[in-house]
N, C-alpha and C positions, 0 to 999 in steps of 0.2 A: 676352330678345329677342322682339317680338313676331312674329307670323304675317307680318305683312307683309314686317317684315328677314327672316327665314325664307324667303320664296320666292325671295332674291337670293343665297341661297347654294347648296351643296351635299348641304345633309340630305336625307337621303330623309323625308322629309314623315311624318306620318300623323296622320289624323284620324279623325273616327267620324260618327256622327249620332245624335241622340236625340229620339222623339218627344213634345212637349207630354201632357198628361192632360187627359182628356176630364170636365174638369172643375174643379175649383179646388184639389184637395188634392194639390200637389206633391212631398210624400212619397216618391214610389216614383220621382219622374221624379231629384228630390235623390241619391238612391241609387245607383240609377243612374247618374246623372254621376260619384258618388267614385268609380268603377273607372277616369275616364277622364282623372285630373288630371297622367298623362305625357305625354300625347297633345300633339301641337302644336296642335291646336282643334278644337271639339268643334260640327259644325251642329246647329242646332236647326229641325224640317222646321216649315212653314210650308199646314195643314191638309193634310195629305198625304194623296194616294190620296180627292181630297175630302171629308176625313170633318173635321167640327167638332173642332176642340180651341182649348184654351187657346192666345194668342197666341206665336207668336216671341218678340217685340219685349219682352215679359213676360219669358220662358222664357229667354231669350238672357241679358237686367238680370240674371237670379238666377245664371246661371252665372257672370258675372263677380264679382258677390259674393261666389263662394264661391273665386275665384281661377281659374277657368277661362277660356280667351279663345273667345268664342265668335263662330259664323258665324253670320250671321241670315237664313235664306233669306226672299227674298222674292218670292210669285208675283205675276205680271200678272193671273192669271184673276179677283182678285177684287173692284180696288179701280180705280176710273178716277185720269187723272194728278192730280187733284187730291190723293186720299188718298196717292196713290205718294210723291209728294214728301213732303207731310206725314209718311209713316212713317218715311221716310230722315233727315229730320233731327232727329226724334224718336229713333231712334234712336243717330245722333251723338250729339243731347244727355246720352244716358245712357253715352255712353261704348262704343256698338258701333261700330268701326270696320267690322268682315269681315262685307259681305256678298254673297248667293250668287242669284244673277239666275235666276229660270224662269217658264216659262208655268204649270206647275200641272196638275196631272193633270184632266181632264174631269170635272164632275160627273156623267155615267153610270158613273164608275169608282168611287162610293163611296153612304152612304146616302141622297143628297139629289138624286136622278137629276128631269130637268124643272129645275132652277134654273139662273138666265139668268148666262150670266158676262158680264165685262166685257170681259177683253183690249181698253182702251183702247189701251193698248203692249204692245208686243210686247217681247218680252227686247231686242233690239237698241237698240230705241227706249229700252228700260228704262236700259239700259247706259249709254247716252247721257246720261240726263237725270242718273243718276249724277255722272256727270263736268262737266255741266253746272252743276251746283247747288255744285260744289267752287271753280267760278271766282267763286261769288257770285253766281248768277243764277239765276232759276228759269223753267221752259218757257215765260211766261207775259212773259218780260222783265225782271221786276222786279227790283232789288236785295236782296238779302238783306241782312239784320242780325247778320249772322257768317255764314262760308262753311263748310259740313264737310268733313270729308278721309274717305275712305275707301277699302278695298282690297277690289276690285271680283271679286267671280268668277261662271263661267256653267260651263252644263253641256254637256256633248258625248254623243252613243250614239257607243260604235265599233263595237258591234255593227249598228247598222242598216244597212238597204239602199237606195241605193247609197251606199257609205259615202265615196264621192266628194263627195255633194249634203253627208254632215255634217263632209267638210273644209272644204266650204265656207262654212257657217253657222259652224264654229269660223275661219277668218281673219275673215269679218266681224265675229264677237264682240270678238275681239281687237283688229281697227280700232278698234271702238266703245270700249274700252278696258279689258276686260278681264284683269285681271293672273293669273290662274289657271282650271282646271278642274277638275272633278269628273265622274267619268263613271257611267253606266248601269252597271246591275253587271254584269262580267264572270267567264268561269270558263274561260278557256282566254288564258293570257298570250301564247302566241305568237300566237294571234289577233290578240292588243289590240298585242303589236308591230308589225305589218302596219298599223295604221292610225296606230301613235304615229311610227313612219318619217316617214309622210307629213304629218305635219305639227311634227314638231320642230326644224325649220328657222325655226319661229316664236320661238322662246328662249321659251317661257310655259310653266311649272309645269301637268302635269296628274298628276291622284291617280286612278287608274283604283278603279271602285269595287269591293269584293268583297263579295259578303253569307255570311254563316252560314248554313248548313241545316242548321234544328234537328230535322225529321221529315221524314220518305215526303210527309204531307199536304204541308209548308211547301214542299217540291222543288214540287210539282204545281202548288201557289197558283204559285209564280214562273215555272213553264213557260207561264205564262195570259198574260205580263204583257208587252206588245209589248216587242220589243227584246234579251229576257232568251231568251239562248241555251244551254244545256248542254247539254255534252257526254254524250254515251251513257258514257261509262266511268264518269263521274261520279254517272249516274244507276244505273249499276249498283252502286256501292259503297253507297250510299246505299239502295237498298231490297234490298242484301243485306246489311247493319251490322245485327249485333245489338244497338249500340248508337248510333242514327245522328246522334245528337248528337256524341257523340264522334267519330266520320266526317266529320263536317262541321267541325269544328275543325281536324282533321289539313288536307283538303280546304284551309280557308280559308288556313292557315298555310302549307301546299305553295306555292299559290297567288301567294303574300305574299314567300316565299322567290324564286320564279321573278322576280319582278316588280324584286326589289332588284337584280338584276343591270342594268336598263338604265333603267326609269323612274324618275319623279320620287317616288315616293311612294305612297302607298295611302288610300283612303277604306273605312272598315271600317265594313258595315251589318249590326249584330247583330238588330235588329229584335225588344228587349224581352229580351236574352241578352248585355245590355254586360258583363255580369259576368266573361263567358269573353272578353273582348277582351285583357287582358292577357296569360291565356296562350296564346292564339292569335299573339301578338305574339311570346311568348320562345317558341314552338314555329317560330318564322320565322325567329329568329336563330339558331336550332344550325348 
């Protein structure tokens, strides 16, 4: 059953993300993927945190060749509508259906701070051209020479403020045609129910995200990172764990556990530590 039939049923979802190599030798990104071949799909980030890497669209091709169905995120910030379209059906061509609409983190949030983005579209607009290109048409009017199909998703913060303004960017998304979501990482579930409340009257699949904390350092990196909220208790466990990897597993699973009880699903961000996603998974299910 593909991702797609999956979001019209009742599984509790789960996915992961994996980031490209900052270079050509796929090796260690391969590896990584085989811990994640139960998963219902597996994203591939799309120069994240603005740092160069090897393409999606690449990265994505290899996970399905190795039997994995992969999500192919694609940012706005780097390519005007010309390229957008081009990569979209570039990417049908090879066979990615799932992909995963954002603006892209700022290039003052990674090594190439001073570089001019594009954002010719914005995710909505993104979203759109999407759905557009599937009727056989492309922003421009023209006919296309075969139409793609694909199964569209976008991102939501439940934690931002006021998280009114980001129910409302999540129904325009979904106007636009959005069939899923993937959220900002959270660490307090009944938080993220408070905002899943208010928008699940939309019937649309979302996978609240959770990340792994693998150190004291890596807690701190994500307290930097707008939007990323943690709880004091959490932060106490955590730099009182004599072993805080393992803390952060329990953490991530608790988490994962809480979450099965009423959402759709889970987006699981190990961030270079896909290896423990499995058992963070059967630590969810006891």
């Amino acid at each position: 059953m593909k991702f797609k039939e999956k979001l019209k049923s009742d599984k509790f979802l789960i996915t992961a993300e994996l980031f490209p190599p900052k270079g050509t030798d796929v090796s260690s990104f391969l590896n990584r993927a085989a811990s994640l071949k139960s998963l219902d799909a597996v994203n591939v980030t799309d120069n994240q945190r603005a740092s160069m890497r090897a393409g999606s669209l690449a990265m994505s091709r290899l996970l399905l060749e190795t039997g994995i169905e992969p999500i192919m995120q694609l940012a706005a910030r780097d390519k005007n509508r010309i390229a957008l379209q081009s990569e979209l059906l570039s990417a049908n061509i090879l066979g990615i259906e799932n992909v995963l609409i954002i603006s892209g983190d700022h290039p003052n949030a990674g090594e190439y701070a001073g570089t001019k983005t594009v954002y010719d579209l914005d995710t909505v607009q993104l979203i759109k051209t999407a759905r557009l290109l599937e009727t056989g048409v492309d922003l421009a009017g023209k006919k296309l020479q075969g139409a793609p199909k694909f199964c569209v998703g976008a991102v939501v913060n439940p934690s931002a403020h006021p998280d009114d303004l980001q129910a409302l960017m999540f129904e325009k998304k979904v106007s636009a045609g959005a069939e899923f979501f993937q959220t900002q990482t959270i660490f307090d579930a009944a938080g993220f129910k408070v905002f899943f409340d208010k928008i699940k009257r939309l019937e649309v699949k979302v996978l609240p995200g959770v990340t792994l904390i693998k150190s004291v350092k890596f807690m701190q990196f994500l307290q930097k990172l707008p939007g990323v909220n943690i709880p004091q208790k959490i932060q106490d466990r955590i730099n009182s764990a004599a072993d805080p990897l393992s803390e952060g597993i329990k953490i991530c699973s608790e988490t994962i556990k809480e979450l099965r009880s009423f959402a759709d699903g889970v987006h699981i961000m190990a961030i270079g530590m896909e290896e423990y996603i499995p058992e963070i998974i059967r630590q969810s299910e006891k």
